[in-house]
N, C-alpha and C positions, 0 to 999 in steps of 0.2 A: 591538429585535429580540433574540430569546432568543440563544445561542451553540447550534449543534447539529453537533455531529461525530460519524468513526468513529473508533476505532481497530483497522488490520489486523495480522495476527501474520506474514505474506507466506509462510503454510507452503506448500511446496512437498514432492513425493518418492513415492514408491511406484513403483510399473511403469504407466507410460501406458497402455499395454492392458489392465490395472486398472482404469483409474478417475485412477491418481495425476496429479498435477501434475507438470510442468518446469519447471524458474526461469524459462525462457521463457513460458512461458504462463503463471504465476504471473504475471510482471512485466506483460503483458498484459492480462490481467483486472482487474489493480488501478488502471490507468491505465481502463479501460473505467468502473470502479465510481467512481472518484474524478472523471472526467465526469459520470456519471448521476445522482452525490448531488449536484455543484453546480446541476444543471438539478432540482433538487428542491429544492435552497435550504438545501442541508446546507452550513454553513460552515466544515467543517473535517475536513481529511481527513490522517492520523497514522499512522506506518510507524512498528510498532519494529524496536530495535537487538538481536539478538542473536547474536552472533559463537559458530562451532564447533557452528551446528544447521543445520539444514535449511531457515532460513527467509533473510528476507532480512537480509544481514548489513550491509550497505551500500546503505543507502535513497538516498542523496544522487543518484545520475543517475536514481533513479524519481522523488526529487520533482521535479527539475528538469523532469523528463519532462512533469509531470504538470501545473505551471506553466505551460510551455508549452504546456499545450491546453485549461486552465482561464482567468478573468477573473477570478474573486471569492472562490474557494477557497484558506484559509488553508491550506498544507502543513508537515509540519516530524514529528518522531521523538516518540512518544509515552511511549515505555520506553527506559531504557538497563539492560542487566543486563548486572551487571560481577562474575559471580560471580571 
């Protein structure tokens, strides 16, 4: 069986009434998306790291999250940028 994953960038920000995302519902959706690729047979689902932006900086309670409501999807950090 091939390997097949994503990697998400967990941008969140703008004005809700926009359009934008909230870390909330950022964290939300990714946890939705990283269910939906395992029942599609995608075996790898990759948060990056990056601290002092808008995204998610601290993946570790989303993979957990996300462990816990998957069976066979590999989780874990795809990027660390350390500028």
């Amino acid at each position: 069986m091939r390997a097949f994953g994503f990697l998400s960038f967990g941008h969140y920000g703008g004005r809700p009434e926009q359009g934008g995302l909230t870390a909330r519902q950022m964290l939300h959706d990714a946890m939705d998306i990283a269910v939906g690729a395992e029942e599609l047979g995608v075996n790898g689902a990759y948060f990056r790291v990056h601290h002092f932006a808008q995204q998610s900086a601290a993946p570790m309670p989303l993979l957990s999250a996300i462990a816990a409501r998957t069976e066979r999807i590999e989780v874990g950090t795809g990027v660390i940028d350390m500028r």
